[in-house]
C-alpha positions in Angstrom: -10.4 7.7 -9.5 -10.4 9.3 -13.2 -13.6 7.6 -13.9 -15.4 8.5 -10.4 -14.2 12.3 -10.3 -13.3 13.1 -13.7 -9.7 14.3 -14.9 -9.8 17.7 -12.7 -11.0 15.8 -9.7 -8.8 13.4 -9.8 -6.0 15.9 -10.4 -7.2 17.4 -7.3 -7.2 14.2 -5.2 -3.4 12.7 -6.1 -2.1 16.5 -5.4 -1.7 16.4 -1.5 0.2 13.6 -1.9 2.7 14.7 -4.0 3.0 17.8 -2.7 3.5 16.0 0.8 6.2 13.9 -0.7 7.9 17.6 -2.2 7.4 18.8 0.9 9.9 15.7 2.1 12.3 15.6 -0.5 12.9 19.7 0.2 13.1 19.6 4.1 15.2 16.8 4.7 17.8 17.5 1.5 17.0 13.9 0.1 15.8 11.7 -3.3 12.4 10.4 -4.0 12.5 6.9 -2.2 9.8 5.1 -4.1 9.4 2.5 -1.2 7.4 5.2 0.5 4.8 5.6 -2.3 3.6 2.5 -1.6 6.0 -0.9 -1.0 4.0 -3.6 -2.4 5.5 -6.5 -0.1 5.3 -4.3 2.8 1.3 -3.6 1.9 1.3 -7.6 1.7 2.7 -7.7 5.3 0.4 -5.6 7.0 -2.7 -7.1 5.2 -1.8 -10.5 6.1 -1.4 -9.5 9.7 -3.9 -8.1 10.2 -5.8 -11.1 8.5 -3.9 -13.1 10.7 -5.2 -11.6 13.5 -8.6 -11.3 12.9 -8.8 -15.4 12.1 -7.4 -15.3 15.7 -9.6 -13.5 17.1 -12.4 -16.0 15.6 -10.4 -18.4 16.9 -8.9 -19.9 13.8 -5.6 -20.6 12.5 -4.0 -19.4 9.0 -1.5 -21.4 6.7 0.1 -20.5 3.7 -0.7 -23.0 0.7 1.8 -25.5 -0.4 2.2 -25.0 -4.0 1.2 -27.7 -6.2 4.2 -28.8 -8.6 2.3 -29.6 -12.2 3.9 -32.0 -14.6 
């Protein structure tokens, strides 16, 4: 975002965020949870749901790979 919008822009752009997650930590009388920045398995989850559903919808079926065990 740095790159696209230079340092003040991007400054500009993270700010709501943080101030929405200040805004949290004040109201309710609680520490940062980091899971709400931004859980990477629960990112994961929804994406491959909502792949999931879209091969559906084409009428396909998803499986995970097998691993390959190299020797």
């Amino acid at each position: 975002m740095r790159a696209k919008l230079g340092p003040v822009g991007a400054v500009t752009a993270a700010a709501p965020t943080r101030v929405r997650v200040l805004y949290s930590m004040i109201k309710y009388q609680k520490p940062l949870d980091p899971t709400r920045l931004g859980n990477p398995s629960l990112c994961r989850a929804r994406k491959e749901n909502a792949l999931r559903r879209a091969a559906k919808e084409l009428g396909y079926a998803l499986q995970p790979i097998q691993p390959v065990a190299v020797s």
